[in-house]
mmCIF file of the C-alpha atoms, coordinates in Angstrom:
data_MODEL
# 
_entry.id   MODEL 
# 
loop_
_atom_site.group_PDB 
_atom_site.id 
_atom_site.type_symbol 
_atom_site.label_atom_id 
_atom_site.label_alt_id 
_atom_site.label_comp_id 
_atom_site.label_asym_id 
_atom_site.label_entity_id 
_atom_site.label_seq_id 
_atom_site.pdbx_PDB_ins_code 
_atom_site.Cartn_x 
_atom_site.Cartn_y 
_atom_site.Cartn_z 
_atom_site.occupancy 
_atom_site.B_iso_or_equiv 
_atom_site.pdbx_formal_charge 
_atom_site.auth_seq_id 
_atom_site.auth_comp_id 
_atom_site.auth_asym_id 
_atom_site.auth_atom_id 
_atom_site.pdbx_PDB_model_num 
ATOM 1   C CA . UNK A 1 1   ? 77.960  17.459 172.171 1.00 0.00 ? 1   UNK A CA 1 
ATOM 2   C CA . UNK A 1 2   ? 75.004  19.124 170.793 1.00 0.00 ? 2   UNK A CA 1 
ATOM 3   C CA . UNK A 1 3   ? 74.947  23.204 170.561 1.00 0.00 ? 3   UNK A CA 1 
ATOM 4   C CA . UNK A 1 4   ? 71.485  24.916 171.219 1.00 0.00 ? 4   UNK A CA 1 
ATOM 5   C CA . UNK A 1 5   ? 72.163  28.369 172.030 1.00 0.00 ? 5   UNK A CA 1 
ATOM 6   C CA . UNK A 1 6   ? 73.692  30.866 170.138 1.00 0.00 ? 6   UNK A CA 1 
ATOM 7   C CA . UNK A 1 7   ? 76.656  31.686 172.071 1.00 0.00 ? 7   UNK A CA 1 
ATOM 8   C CA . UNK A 1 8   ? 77.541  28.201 171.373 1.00 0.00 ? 8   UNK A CA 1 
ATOM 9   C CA . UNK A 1 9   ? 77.524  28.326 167.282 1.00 0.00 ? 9   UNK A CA 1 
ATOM 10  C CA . UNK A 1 10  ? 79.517  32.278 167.521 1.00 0.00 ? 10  UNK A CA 1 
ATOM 11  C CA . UNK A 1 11  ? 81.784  30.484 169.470 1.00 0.00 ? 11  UNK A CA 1 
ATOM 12  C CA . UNK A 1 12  ? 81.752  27.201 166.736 1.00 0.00 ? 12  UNK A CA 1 
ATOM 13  C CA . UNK A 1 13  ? 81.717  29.846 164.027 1.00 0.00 ? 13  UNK A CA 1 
ATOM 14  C CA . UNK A 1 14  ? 84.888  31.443 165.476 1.00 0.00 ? 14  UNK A CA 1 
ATOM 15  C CA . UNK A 1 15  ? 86.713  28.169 165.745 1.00 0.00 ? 15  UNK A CA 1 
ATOM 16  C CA . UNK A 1 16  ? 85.572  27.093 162.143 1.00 0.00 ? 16  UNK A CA 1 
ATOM 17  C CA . UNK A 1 17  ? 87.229  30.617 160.616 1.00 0.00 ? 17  UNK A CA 1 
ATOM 18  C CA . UNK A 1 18  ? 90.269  30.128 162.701 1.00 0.00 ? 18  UNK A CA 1 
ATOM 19  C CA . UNK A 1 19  ? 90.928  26.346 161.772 1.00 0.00 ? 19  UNK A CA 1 
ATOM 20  C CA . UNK A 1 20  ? 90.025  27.148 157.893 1.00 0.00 ? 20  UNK A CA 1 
ATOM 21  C CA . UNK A 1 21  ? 92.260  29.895 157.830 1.00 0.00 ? 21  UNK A CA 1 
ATOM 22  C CA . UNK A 1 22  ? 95.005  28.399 159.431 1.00 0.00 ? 22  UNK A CA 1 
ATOM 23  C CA . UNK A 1 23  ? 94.828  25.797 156.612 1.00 0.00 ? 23  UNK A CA 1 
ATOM 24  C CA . UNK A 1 24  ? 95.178  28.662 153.639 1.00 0.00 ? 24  UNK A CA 1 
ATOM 25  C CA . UNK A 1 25  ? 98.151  29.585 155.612 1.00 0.00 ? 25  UNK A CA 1 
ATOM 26  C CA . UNK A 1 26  ? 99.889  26.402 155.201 1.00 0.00 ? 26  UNK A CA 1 
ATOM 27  C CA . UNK A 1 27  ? 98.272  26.800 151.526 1.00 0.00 ? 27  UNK A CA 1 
ATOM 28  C CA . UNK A 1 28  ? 100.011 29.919 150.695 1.00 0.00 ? 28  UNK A CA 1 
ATOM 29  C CA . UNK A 1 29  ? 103.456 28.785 152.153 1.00 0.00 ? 29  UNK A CA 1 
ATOM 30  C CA . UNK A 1 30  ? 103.256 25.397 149.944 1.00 0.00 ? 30  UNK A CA 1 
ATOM 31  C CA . UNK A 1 31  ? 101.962 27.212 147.146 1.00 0.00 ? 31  UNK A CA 1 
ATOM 32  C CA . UNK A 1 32  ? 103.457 30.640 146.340 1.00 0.00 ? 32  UNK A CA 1 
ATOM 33  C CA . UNK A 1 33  ? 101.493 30.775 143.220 1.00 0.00 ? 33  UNK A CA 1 
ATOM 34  C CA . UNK A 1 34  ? 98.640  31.560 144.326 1.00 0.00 ? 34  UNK A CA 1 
ATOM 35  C CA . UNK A 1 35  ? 99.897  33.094 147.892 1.00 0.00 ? 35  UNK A CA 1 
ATOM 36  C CA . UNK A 1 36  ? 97.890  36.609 147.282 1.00 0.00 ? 36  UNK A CA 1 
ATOM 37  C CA . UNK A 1 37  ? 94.709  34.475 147.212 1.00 0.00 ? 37  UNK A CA 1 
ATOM 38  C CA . UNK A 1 38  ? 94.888  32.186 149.665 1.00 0.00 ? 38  UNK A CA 1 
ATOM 39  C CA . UNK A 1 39  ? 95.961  34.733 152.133 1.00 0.00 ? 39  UNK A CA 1 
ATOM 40  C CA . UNK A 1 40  ? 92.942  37.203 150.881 1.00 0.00 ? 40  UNK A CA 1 
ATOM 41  C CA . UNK A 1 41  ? 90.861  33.838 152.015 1.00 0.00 ? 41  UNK A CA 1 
ATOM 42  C CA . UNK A 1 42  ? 92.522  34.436 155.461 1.00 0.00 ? 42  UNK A CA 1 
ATOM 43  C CA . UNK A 1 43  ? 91.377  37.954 155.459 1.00 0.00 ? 43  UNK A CA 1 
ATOM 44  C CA . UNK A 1 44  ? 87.647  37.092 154.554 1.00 0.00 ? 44  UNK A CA 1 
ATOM 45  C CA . UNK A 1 45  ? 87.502  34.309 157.534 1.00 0.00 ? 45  UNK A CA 1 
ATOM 46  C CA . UNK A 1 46  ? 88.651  37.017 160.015 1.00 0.00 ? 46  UNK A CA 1 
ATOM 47  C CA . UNK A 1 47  ? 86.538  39.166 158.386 1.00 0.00 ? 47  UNK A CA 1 
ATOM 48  C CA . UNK A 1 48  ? 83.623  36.866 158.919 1.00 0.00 ? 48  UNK A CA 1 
ATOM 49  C CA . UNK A 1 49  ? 84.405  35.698 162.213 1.00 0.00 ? 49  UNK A CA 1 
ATOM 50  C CA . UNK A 1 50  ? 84.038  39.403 163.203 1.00 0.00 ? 50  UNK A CA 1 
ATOM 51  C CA . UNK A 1 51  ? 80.951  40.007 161.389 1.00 0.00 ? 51  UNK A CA 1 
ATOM 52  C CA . UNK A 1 52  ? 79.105  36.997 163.075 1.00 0.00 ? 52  UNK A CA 1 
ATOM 53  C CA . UNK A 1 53  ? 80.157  38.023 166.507 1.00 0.00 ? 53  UNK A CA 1 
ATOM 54  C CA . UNK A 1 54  ? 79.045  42.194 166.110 1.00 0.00 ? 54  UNK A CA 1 
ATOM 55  C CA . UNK A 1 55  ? 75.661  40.959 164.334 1.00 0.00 ? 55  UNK A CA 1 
ATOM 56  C CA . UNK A 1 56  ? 75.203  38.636 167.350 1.00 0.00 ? 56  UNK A CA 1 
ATOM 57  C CA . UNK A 1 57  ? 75.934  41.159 170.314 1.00 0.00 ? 57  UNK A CA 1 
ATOM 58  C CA . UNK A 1 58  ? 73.995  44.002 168.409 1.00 0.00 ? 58  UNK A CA 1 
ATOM 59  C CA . UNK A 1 59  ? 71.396  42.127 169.117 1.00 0.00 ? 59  UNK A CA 1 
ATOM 60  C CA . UNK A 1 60  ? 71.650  40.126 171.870 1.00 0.00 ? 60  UNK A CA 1 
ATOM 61  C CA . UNK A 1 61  ? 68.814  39.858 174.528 1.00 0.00 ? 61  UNK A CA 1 
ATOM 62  C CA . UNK A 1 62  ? 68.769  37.434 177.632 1.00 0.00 ? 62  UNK A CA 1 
ATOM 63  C CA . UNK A 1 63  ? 65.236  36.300 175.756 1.00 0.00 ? 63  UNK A CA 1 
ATOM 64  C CA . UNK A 1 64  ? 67.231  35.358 173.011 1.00 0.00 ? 64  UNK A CA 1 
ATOM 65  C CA . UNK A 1 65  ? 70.401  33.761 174.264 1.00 0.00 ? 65  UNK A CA 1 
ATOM 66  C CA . UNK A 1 66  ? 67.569  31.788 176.716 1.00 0.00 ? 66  UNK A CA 1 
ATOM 67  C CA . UNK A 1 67  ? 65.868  30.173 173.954 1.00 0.00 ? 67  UNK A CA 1 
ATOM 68  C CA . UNK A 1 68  ? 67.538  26.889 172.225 1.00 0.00 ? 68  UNK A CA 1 
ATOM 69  C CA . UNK A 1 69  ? 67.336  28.412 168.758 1.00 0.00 ? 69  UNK A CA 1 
ATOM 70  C CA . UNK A 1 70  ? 69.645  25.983 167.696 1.00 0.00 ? 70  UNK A CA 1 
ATOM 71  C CA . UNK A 1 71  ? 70.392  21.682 167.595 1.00 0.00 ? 71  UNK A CA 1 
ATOM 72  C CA . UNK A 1 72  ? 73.720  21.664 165.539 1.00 0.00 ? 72  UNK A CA 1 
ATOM 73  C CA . UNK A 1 73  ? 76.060  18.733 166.148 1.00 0.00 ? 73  UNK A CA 1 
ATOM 74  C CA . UNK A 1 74  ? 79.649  20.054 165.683 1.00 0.00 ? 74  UNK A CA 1 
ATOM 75  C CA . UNK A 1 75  ? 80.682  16.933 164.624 1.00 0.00 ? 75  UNK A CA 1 
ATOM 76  C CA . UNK A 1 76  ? 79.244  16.987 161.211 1.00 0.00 ? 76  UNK A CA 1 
ATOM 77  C CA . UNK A 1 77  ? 80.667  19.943 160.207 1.00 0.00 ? 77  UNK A CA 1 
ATOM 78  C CA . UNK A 1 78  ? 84.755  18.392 161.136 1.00 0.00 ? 78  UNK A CA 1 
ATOM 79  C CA . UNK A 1 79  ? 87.187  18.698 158.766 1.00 0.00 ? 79  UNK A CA 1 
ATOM 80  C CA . UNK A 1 80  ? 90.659  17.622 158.318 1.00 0.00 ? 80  UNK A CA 1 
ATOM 81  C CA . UNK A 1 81  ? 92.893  21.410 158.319 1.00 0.00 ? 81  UNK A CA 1 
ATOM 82  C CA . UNK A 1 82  ? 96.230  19.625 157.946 1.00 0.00 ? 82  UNK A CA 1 
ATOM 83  C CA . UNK A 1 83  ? 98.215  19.706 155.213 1.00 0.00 ? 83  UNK A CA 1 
ATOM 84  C CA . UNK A 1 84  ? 100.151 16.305 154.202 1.00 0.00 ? 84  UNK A CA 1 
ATOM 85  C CA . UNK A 1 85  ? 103.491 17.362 153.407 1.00 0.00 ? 85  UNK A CA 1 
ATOM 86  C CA . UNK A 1 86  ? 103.876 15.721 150.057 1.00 0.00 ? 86  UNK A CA 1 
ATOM 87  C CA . UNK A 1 87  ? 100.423 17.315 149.014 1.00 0.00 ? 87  UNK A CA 1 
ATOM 88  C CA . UNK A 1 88  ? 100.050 17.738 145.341 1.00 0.00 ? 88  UNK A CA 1 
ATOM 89  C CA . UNK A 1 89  ? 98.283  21.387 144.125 1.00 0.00 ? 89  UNK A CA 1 
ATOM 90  C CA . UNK A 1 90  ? 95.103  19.566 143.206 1.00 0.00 ? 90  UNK A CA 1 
ATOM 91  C CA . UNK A 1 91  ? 94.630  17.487 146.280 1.00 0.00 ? 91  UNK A CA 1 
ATOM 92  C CA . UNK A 1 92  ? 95.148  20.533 148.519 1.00 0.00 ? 92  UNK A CA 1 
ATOM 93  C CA . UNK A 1 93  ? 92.787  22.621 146.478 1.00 0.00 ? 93  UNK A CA 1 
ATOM 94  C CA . UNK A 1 94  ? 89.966  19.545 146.368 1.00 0.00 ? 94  UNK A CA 1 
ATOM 95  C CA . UNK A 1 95  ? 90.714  19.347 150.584 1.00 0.00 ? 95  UNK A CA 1 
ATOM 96  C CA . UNK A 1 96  ? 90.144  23.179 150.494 1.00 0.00 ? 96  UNK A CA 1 
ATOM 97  C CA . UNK A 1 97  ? 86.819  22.719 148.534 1.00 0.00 ? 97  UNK A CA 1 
ATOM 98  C CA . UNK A 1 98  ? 86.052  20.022 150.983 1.00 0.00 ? 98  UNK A CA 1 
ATOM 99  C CA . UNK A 1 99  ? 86.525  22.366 154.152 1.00 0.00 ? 99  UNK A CA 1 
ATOM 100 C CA . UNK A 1 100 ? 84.392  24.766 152.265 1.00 0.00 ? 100 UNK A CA 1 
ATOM 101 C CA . UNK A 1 101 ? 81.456  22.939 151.680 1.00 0.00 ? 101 UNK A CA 1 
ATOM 102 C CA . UNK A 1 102 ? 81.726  21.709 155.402 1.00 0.00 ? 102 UNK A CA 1 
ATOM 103 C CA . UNK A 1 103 ? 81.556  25.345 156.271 1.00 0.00 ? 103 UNK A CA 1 
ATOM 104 C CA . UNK A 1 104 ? 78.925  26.806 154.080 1.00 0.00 ? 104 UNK A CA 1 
ATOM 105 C CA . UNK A 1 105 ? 76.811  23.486 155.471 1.00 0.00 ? 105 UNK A CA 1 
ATOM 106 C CA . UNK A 1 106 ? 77.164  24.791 158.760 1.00 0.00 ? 106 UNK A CA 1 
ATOM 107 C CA . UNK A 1 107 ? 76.329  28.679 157.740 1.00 0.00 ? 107 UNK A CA 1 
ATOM 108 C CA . UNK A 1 108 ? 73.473  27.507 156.034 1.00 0.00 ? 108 UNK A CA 1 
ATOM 109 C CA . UNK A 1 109 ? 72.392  24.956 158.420 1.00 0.00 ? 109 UNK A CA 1 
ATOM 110 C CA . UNK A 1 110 ? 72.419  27.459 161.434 1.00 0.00 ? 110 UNK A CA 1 
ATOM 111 C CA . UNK A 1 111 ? 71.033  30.291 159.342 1.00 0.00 ? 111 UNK A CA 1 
ATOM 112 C CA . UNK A 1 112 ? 67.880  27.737 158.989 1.00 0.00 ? 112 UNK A CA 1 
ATOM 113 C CA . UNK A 1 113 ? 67.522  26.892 162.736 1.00 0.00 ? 113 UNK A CA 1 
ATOM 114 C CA . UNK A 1 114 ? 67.499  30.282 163.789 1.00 0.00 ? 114 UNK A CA 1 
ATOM 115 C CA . UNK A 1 115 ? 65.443  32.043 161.364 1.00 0.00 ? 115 UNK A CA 1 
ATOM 116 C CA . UNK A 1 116 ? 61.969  31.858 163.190 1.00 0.00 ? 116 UNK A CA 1 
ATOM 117 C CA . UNK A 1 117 ? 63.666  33.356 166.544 1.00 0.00 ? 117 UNK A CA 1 
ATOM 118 C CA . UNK A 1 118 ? 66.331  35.831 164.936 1.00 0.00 ? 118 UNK A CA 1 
ATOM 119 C CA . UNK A 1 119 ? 66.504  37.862 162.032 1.00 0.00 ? 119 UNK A CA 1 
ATOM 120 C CA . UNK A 1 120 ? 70.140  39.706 161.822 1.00 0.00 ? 120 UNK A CA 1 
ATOM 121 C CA . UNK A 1 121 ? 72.188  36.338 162.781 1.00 0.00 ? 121 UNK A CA 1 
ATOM 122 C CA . UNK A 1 122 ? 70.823  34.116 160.199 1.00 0.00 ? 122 UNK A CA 1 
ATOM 123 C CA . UNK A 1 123 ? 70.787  36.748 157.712 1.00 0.00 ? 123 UNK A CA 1 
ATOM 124 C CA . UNK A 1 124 ? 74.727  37.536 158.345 1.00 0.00 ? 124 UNK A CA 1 
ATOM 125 C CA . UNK A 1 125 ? 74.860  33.616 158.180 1.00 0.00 ? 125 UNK A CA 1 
ATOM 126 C CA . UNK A 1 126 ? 73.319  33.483 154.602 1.00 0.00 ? 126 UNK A CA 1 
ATOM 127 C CA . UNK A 1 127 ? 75.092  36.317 153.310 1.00 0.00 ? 127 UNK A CA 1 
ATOM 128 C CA . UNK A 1 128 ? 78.704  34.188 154.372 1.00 0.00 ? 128 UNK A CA 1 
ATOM 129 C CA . UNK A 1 129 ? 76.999  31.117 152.381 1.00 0.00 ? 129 UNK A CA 1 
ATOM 130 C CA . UNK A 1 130 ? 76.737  33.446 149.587 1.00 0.00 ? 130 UNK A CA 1 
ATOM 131 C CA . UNK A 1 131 ? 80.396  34.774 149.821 1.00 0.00 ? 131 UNK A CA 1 
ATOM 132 C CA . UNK A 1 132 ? 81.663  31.336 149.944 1.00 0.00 ? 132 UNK A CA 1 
ATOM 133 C CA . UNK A 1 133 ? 79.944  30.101 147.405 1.00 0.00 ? 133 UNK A CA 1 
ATOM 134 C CA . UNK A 1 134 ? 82.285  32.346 145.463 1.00 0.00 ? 134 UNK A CA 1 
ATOM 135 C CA . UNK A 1 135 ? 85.106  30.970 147.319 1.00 0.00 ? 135 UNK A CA 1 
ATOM 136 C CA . UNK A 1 136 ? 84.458  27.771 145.780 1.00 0.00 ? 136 UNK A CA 1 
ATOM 137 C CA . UNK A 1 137 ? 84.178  28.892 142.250 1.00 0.00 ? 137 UNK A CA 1 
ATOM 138 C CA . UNK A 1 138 ? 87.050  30.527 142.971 1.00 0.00 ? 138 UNK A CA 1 
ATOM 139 C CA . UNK A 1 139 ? 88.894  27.615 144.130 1.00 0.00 ? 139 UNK A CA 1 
ATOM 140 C CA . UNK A 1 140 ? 87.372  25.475 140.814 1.00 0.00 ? 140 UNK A CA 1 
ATOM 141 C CA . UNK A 1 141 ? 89.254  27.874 138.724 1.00 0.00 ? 141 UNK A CA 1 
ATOM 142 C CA . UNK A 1 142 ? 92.187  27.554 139.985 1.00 0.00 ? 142 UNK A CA 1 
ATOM 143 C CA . UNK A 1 143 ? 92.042  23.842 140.003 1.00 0.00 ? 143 UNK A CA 1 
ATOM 144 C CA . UNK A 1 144 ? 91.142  24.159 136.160 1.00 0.00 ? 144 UNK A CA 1 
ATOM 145 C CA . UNK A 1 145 ? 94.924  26.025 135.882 1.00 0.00 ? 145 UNK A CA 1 
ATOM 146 C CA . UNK A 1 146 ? 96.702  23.703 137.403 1.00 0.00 ? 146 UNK A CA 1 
ATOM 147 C CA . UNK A 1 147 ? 99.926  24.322 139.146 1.00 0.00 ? 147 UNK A CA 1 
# 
């Protein structure tokens, strides 16, 4: 199902924070290495999730939410949060750099749409691309280490 308004992607946004940090969860149980960052990656989702969502109703209007700023397929932006449970460190970090560029796809996809009928959304959209971004060097480097 298509979403074209932008209750629909806060609400999309929300479930794609939730689902990604449910997965560094399971990452930070499996491997206690690196627990401090993966769980500091479940911090920044929430923290994103909630930054999304006071961006969109401090500026909410009905003329706003009434126009279809948006045609985003969810669909394209699925990813697979599960961890197997035989999981080596370097496949779960390459599925985390997966989910990642899913997400960031999606930021910067939606921040594109809606630029032309919003300002603050896509702006807090592009400035989450930008954090992530660092979320994936991030997660190169510790690839590079090794487990």
């Amino acid at each position: 199902m298509q979403m074209h308004t932008c209750s629909q992607i806060i609400g999309f946004t929300r479930e794609l924070e939730n689902t990604s940090a449910k997965f560094y969860e399971a990452l930070s149980q499996k491997f206690a290495k690196e627990e401090d960052v993966f769980l500091s990656f479940v911090k920044e989702n929430k923290k994103y999730s909630a930054e999304v969502e006071r961006t969109y109703y401090g500026v909410i209007t009905d003329a706003i939410e009434g126009c279809f700023a948006f045609d985003i397929n969810p669909d394209e932006y699925a990813f697979q949060a599960e961890l197997p449970e035989k999981v080596s460190y370097a496949e779960a970090l390459d599925r985390a750099m997966e989910i990642e560029d899913k997400i960031i796809k999606f930021y910067s996809d939606a921040a594109e749409q809606s630029k032309s009928l919003m300002a603050d959304v896509p702006r807090a959209f592009a400035m989450i691309v930008k954090k992530r971004g660092g979320r994936v060097s991030m997660l190169q480097s510790l690839l590079g280490k090794g487990a």
